[in-house]
N, C-alpha and C positions, 0 to 999 in steps of 0.2 A: 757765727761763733768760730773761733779759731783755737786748735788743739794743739801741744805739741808731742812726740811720741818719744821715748826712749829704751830702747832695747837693752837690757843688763847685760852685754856681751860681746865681746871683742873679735867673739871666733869671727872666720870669714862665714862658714854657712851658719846661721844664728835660727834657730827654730822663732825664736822669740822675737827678731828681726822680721822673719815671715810673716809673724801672726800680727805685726802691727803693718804690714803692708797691705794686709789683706785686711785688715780691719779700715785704714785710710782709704785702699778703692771701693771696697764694696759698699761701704756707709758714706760713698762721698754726697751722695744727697741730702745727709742728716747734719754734716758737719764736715769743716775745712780740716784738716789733719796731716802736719809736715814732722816729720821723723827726722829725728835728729842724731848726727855718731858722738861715740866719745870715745872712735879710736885715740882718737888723740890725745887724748884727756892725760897728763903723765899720775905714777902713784903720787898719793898723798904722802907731803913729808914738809912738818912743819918748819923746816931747817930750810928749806929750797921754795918757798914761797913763793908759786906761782898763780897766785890769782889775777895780776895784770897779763896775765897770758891770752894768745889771742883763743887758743880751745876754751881756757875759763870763761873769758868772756864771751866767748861766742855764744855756751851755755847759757847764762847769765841772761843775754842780750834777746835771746828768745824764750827764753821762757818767762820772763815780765812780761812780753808785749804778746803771751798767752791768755786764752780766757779760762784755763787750765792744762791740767800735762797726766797724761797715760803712760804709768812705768810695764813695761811685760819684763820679770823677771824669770831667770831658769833658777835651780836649786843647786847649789855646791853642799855638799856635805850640812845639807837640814839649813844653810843660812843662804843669802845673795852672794854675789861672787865678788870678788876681791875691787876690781873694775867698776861693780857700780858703787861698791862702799866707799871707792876712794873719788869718784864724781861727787858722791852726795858731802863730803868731805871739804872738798874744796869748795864747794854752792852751801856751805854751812860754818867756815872758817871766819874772814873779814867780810863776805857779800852774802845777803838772805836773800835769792829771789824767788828760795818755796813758799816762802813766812806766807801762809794767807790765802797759798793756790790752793784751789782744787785738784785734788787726783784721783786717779782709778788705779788700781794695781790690777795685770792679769797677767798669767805665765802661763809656759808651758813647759813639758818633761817628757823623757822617754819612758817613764813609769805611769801608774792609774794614779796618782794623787797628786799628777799637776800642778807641782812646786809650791803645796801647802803650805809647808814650813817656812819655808823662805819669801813666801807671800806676808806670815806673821811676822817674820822679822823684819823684812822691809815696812809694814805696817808701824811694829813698836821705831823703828830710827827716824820713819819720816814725822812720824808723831814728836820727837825729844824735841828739847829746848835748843834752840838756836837754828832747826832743819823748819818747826813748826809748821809744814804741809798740812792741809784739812783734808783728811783721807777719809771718800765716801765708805759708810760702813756698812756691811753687809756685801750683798750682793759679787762672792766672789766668781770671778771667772778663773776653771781650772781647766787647761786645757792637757788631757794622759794621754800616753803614748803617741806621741807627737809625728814620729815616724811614717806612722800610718794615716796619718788625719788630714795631710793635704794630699789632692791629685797633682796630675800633670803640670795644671796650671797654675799651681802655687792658689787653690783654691780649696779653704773647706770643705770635706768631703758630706758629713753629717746635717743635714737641713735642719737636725732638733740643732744640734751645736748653733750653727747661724742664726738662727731664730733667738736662741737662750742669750747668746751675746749681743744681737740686736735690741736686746729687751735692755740686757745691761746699759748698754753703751748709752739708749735712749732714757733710761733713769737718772746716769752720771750728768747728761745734758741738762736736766732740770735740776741735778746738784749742783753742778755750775752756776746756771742763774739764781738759785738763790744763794749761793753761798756768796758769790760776786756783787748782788743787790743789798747782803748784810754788812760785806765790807765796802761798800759806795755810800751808805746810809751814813757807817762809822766814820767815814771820813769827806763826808758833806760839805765841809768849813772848811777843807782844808785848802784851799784857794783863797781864804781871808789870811794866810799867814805869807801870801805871795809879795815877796819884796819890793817893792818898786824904787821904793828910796835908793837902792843897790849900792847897800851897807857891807855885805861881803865881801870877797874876791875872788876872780878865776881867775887860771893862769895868765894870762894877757892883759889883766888889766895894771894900765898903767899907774904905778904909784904915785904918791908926792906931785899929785896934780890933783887942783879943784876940777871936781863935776862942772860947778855951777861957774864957773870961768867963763866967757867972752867969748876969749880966745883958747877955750881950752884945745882945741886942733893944734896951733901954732906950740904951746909949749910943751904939747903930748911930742908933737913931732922933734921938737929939739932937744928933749929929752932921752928919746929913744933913737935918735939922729936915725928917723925914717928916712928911707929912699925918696926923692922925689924931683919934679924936672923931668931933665933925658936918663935917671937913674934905671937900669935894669931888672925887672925884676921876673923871676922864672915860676909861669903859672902851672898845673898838670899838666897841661896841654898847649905851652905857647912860650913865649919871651915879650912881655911889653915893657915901653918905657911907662913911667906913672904917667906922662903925658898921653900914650896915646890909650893908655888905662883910663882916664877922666873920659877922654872925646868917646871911646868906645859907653861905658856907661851911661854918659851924659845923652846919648841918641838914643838909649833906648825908647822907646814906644811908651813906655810906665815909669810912674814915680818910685825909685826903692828906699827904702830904710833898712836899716839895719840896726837889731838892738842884741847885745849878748845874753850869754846867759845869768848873767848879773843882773841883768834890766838894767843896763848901762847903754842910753842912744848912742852911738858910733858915727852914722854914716849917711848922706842921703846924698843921691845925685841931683846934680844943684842947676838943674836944668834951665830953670826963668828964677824972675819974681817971685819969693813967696806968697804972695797978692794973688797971682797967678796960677798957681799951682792947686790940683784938685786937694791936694792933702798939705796946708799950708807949711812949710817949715823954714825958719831962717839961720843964718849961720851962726848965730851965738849960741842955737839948741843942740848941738854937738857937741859931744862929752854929757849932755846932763841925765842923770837918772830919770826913770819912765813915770816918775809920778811930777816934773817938771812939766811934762809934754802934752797934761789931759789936765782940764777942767777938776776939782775936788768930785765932783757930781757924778763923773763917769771913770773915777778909781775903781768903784768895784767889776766894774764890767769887765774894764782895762786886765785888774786881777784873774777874773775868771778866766777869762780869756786865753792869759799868761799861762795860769795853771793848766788848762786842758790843751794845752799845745808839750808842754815841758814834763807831764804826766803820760802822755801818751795818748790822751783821752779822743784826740784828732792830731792829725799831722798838717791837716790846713782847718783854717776858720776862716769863711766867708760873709763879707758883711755889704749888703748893698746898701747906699748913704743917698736918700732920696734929697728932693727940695733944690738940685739944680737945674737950671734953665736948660733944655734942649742937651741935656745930657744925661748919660744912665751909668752913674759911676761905682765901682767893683770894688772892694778893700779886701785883698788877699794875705793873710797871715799865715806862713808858711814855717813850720818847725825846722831847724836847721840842725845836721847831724855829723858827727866827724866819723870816720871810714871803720870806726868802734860804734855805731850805734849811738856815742852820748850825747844827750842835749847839748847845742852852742849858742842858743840864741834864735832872733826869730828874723825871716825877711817878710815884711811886708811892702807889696807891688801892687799899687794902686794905676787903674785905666779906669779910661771913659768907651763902653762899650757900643755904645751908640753907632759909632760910624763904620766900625766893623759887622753890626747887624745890616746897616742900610746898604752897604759893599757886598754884603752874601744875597742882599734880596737885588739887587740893580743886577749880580751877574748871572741871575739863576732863576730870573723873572718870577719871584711868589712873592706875596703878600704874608704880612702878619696876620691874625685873623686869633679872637678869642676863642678860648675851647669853653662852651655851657658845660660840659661834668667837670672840669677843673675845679678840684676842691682850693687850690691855692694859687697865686698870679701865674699866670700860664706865661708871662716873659722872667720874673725873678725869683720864682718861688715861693717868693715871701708870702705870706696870708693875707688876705684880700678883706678881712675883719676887723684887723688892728690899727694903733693908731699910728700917726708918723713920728716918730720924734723929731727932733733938733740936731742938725749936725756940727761935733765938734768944732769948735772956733780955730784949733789949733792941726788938729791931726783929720779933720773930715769926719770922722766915725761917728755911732751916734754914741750923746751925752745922756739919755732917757734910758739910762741904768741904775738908779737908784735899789733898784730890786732885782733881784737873781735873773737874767733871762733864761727863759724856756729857749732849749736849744736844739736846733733839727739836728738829728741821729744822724740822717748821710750827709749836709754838708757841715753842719755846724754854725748854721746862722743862725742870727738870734730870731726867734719867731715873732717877738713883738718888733718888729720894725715891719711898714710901710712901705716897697719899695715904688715911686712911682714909677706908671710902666711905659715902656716906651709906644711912643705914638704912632699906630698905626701908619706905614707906607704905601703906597702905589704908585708902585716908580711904569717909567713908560713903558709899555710893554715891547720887550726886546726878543729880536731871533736869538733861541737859546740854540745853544748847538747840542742834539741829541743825546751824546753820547756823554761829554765831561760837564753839560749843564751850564758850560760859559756862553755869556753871550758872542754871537753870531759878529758884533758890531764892534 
């Protein structure tokens, strides 16, 4: 579980900033907790509208990809202070990304009552229409005469205190997950309204061109009189011509695609044969939308898929596509993000990992060998109980999605897939050399 922390306070020495530092190290065993500034933050002023700001967003961009957010406010005259009224302001103007979080409020004061008041009124604003935070109730944490309360070490002095917020902290945790598993329930489906047809638009997509065109390449490019040839073009990090842009991607090691965030196919390096290729694709399938590119059978997977990359839900999804001969091949869908955090689309890079297993076992002389307590394949993961499906005719992946798959929590493979496993080697036994493991030879 991941936390975010914000302190209601600009001072540089923030009591309220301490007490969420000291809460993030000392509970770091219970939970992840990154603390976040809004120095930055400028006043609210609806005349000067800076919500595409990179402070707004930066806000914004972490605390969605929260599994909820810890406010520690101090007390200004019985209310919060001006700083954090005008944060919650701005994350409650044109962008919601309280709407739905879980929160804890705790503060602290140089008085006994522990920023009461201002506890309740940050309570009533996180609660309004349009901020709509789920604010755990009860259990407040009030932290008086704050001056006194930590030591040297920027550590609570009091064991009942540490104790009392350990209990809190460890209750909000179980607010979290259910408040998180009633809003996953309410929004179960919500990867059946995933586009595929990619009937929208993002900035980049090119107009007044068929998807479903031939040669849709050719007239995207003479439309938008794309660079190409010995054309120039300047990468972050380089200058290529498109020419030696193609040879560089074309060598890569893996197949790539590229689809935006439209679900609009863009791009594959065009390496052989479609015939050839682990993840068939040919050049008329450039430009077409993602439900062109899959079987009717395996749209919803396709969808799921989509959605739990572009939701946040996984940043990669792993799929291993059994049924080929003397190969063990990988399907990696990979979320793609611009330098703001926002979804752009997805890359998938497809290998055959096969020959880099047999390359780690030739230079480091071991063998594969089953493990008996392995509850799932000891080379792919996958579970050892299910059945195999069919793979893709068109993309590789499997088509035996008719039904939601169950999906594994760390990598995000679907669990009813079969991976075949790769076949035990015993290469010749090689002088390894002691120390780096390489062979001798």
């Amino acid at each position: 579980m991941k936390l975010v922390g914000i302190a209601g306070s600009i001072e540089d020495k923030s009591y309220n900033r301490l007490l969420l530092k000291f809460i993030a190290n000392h509970f770091s065993d219970m939970v992840d907790i990154e603390i976040l500034d809004i120095q930055d933050v400028p006043m609210f002023n609806q005349s000067d509208d800076q919500t595409e700001g990179e402070a707004v967003q930066y806000l914004k961009r972490k605390i969605m990809q929260a599994d909820g957010v810890i406010i520690a406010t101090p007390e200004h005259n019985h209310t919060i202070t001006a700083a954090l009224k005008s944060v919650i302001e701005w994350l409650s103007f044109k962008i919601h990304p309280m709407s739905g979080k879980p929160v804890l409020i705790v503060g602290a004061s140089y008085y006994d009552q522990g920023s009461s008041r201002a506890q309740l009124n940050l309570r009533q604003i996180l609660e309004s229409p349009g901020v709509d935070a789920v604010v755990m109730p009860g259990n407040e944490f009030l932290l008086g005469e704050v001056k006194q309360a930590f030591d040297d070490q920027n550590n609570l002095k009091d064991p009942r205190t540490v104790s009392f917020l350990q209990e809190t902290l460890g209750k909000f945790l179980k607010f979290v997950k259910m408040v998180n598993a009633m809003d996953a329930e309410a929004h179960a489906d919500d990867w059946k309204n995933e586009d595929l047809e990619a009937k929208g638009e993002v900035e980049t997509t090119i107009k007044g061109v068929d998807m479903h065109a031939a040669d849709w390449v050719e007239q995207a490019a003479a439309k938008t009189h794309a660079a190409e040839g010995d054309d120039y073009v300047k990468l972050d990090r380089g200058v290529l011509t498109v020419k030696q842009l193609n040879w560089f991607l074309n060598s890569m090691p893996m197949e790539l695609t590229y689809a935006d965030a439209n679900n609009q196919f863009l791009y594959y390096n065009h390496q052989m044969d479609g015939d050839k290729m682990l993840a068939s694709r040919t050049p008329a399938q450039a430009g077409n939308p993602l439900a062109d590119c899959h079987p009717k059978r395996a749209v919803p997977g396709v969808k799921r898929a989509v959605h739990m990359l572009r939701t946040g839900e996984t940043d990669l999804f792993k799929l291993p596509v059994p049924g080929i001969p003397n190969k063990y091949v990988m399907h990696y869908y990979q979320a793609l993000h611009d330098d703001k955090g926002e979804y752009k689309g997805i890359n998938e890079f497809v290998l055959d990992l096969l020959p880099i297993v047999k390359y780690y076992l030739k230079q480091t002389g071991q063998m594969l060998a089953p493990d008996p307590d392995a509850k799932t394949d000891a080379v792919s993961g996958a579970s050892s109980k299910t059945k195999t499906p069919k793979p893709d005719d068109v993309s590789g992946a499997s088509v035996d999605t008719d039904v939601e798959p169950a999906v594994d929590d760390v990598s995000g493979a679907s669990a009813d897939t079969e991976a075949a496993p790769v076949p035990p080697t015993k290469p010749a036994t090689p002088e390894v050399d002691s120390v780096s493991g390489a062979s001798a030879k």
